[in-house]
C-alpha positions as CSV (number, residue, x, y, z in Angstrom):
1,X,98.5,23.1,117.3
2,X,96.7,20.8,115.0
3,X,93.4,22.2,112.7
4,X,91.0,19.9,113.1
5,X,88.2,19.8,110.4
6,X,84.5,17.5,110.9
7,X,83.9,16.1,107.7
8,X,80.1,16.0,107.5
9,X,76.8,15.7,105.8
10,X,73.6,14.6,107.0
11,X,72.9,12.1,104.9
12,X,74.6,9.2,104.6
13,X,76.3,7.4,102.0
14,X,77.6,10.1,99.8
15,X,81.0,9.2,100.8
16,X,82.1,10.9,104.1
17,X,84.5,8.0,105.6
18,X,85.9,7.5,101.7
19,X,86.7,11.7,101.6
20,X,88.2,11.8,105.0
21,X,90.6,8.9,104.1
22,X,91.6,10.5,101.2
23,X,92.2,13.8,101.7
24,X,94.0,12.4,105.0
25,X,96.5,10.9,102.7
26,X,96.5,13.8,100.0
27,X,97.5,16.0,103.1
28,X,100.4,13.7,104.3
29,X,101.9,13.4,101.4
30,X,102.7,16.9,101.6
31,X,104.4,16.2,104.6
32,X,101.6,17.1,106.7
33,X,101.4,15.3,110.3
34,X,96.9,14.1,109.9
35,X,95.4,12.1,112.5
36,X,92.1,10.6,111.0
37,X,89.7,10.0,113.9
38,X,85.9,8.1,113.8
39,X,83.8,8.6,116.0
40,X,80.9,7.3,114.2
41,X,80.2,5.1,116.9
42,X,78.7,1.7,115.9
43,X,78.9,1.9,112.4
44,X,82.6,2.9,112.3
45,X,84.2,1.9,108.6
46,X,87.5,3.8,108.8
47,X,89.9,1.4,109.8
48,X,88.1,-0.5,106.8
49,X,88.9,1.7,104.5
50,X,91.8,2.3,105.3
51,X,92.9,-1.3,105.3
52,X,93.9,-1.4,109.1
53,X,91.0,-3.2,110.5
54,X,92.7,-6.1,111.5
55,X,95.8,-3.5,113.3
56,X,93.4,-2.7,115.6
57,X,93.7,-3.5,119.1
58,X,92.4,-0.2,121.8
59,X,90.2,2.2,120.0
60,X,88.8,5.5,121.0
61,X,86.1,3.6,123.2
62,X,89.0,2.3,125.3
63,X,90.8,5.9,125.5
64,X,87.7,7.4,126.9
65,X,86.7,4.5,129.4
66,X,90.6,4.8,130.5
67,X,91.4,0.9,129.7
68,X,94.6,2.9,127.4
69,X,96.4,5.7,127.1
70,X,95.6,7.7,124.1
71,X,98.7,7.2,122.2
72,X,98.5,3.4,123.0
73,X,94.9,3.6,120.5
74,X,96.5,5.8,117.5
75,X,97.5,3.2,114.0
76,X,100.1,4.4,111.6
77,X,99.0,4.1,107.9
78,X,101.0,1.1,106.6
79,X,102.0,3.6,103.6
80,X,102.7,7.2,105.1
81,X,104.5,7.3,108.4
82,X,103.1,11.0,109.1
83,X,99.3,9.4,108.6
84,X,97.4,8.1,111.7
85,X,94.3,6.6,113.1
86,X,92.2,6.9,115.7
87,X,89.8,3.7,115.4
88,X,85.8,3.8,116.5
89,X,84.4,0.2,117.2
90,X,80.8,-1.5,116.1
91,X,79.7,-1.7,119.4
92,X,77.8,1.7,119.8
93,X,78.4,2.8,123.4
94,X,78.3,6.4,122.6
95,X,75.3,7.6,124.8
96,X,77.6,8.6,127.6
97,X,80.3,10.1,125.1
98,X,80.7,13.8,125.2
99,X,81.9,16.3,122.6
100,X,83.9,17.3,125.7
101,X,85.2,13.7,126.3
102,X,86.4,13.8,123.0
103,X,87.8,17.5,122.8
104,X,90.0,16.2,125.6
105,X,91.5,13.4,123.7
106,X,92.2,16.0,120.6
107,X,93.5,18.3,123.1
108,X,95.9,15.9,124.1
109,X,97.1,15.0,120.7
110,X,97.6,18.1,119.2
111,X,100.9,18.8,119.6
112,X,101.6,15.7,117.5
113,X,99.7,16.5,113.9
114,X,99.2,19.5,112.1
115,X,95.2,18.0,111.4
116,X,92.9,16.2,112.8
117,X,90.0,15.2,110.6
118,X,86.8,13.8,112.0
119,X,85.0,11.3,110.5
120,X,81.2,12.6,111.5
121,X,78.5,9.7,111.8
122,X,75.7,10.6,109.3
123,X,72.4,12.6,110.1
124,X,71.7,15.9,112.5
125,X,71.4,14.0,116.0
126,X,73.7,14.0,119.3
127,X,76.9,12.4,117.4
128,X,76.7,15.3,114.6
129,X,76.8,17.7,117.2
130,X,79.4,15.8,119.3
131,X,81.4,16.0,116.5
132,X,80.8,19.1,115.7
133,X,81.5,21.3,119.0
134,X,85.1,19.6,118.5
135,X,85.8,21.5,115.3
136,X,87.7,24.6,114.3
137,X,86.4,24.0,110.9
138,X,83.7,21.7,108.6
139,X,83.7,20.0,105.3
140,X,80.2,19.3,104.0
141,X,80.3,16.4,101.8
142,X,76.9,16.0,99.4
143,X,76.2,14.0,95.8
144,X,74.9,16.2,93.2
145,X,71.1,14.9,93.9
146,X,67.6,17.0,95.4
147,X,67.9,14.3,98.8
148,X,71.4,14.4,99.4
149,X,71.4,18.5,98.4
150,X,68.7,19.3,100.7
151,X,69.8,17.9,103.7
152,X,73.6,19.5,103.2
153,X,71.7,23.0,103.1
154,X,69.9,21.4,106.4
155,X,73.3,20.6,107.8
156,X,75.1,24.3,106.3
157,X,72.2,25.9,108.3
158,X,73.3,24.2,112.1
159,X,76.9,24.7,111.3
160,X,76.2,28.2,110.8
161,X,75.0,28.1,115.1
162,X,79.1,27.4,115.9
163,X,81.7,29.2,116.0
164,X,83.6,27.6,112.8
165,X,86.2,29.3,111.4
166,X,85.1,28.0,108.1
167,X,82.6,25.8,106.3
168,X,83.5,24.2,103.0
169,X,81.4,22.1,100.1
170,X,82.5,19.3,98.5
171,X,80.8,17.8,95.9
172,X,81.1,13.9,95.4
173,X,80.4,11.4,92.7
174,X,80.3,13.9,90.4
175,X,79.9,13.0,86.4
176,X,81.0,14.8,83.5
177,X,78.6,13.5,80.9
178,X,75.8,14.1,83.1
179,X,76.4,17.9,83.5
180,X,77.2,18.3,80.0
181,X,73.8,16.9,79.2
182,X,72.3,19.0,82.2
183,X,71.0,16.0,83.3
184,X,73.2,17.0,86.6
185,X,73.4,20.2,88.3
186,X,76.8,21.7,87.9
187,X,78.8,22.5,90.6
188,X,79.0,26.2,90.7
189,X,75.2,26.5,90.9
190,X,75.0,23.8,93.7
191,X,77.7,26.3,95.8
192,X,75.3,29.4,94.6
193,X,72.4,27.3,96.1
194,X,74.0,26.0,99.0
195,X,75.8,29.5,99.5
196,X,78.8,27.7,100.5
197,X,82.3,27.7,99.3
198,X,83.3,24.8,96.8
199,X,86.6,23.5,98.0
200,X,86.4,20.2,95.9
201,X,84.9,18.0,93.1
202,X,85.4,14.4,93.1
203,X,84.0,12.7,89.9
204,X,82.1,9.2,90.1
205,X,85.4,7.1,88.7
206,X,85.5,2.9,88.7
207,X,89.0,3.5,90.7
208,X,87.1,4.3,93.6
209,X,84.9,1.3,93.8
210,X,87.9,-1.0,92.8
211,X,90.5,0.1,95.3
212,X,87.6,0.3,98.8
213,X,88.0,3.6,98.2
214,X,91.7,4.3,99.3
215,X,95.1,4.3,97.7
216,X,93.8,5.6,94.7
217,X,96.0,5.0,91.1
218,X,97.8,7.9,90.6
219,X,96.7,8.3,86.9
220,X,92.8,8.4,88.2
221,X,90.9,11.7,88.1
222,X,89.9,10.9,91.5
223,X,93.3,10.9,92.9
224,X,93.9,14.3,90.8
225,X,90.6,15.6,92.2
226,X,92.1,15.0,95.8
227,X,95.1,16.5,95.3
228,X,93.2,19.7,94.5
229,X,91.2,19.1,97.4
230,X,94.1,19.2,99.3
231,X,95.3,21.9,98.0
232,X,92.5,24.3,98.9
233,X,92.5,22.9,102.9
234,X,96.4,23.2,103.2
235,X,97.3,26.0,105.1
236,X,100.6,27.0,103.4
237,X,101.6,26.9,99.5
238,X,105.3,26.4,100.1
239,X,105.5,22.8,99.8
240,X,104.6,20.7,96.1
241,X,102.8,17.5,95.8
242,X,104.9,14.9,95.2
């Protein structure tokens, strides 16, 4: 039965959609079977990222309004075979969704991935909590700034109303210098403010912006970052990283 883990944050554009790509593929490639699905209605960007935008033909609109079957919608990563998606689409019909509408679909695709990771449309409204009441765990995604800070301990505060079985932090865009200089609040005292478990740091790094944001170089601290990222979500420790 697959995990499946919300990646959230309440604000948006700290890097939810780019995270949930990536650790998808840090998670395949140790052999993991991840489905990546967005149900950020309207202002879906994962089959962007993920360079698969113009693969798409049913998306999760067209599972729910039964015009496919909910295989039929899933896209296979053009690099890892064990790597799928479940597309959203721009046009933002999601009034009528459910979290229950959308439980169903995971339900019926679980036997097929080990996680499912949820790509969480931005602020506190009904698609957070759609999203949310899907989940056996969350990832809290926020930048080391007062805005995006405050509203992470805004969203760590609703999460703790569900039953999650856990409820990580990750830390984005994160830079070195910056700390060094305490010009930047380090990460272990945004984890003591937040009172939230750090599960990852990704640094602010060019190879982000240069490659959309997926298929990072291999050589990039980024990609390093994700690999311990993945590392601290896997569920076993008898498998290496390739």
């Amino acid at each position: 039965v697959a995990k499946n883990i919300v990646i959230t944050s309440g604000k948006g554009g700290v890097g939810k959609t780019t995270v949930t790509a990536n650790l998808g593929l840090a998670l395949a490639n140790y052999g993991e079977r991840v489905l990546l699905m967005d149900i950020d209605f309207g202002l879906n960007n994962l089959d962007v990222v993920m360079g698969l935008e113009n693969k798409v033909v049913y998306d999760i609109n067209d599972v729910l309004e039964g015009r496919c079957r909910v295989k039929q919608a899933l896209l296979q990563d053009k690099r890892r075979k064990n790597l799928y998606i479940m597309p959203s689409n721009s046009i933002d019909g999601s009034s009528a969704v459910s979290g229950q509408n959308i439980k169903v679909v995971i339900e019926n695709l679980s036997s097929m991935f080990d996680y499912v990771l949820l790509d969480c449309p931005a602020g506190i409204d009904l698609g957070f909590h759609r999203a949310v009441s899907c989940a056996d765990e969350a990832i809290v995604v926020a930048t080391p700034n007062i805005p995006s800070l405050r509203d992470a301990d805004k969203v760590i505060s609703i999460l703790a109303s569900y039953n999650l079985d856990k409820v990580g932090l990750v830390i984005n865009r994160a830079r070195g210098d910056l700390m060094v200089g305490e010009k930047m609040m380090m990460p272990s005292d945004i984890q003591t403010v937040l009172k939230t478990k750090l599960v990852g740091v990704l640094p602010e790094e060019d190879a982000v912006f240069l490659s959309c944001g997926y298929e990072l170089p291999k050589n990039s601290d980024s990609y390093k970052a994700y690999k311990m990222l993945a590392q601290n979500v896997y569920k076993g420790t008898d498998k290496i990283f390739n």
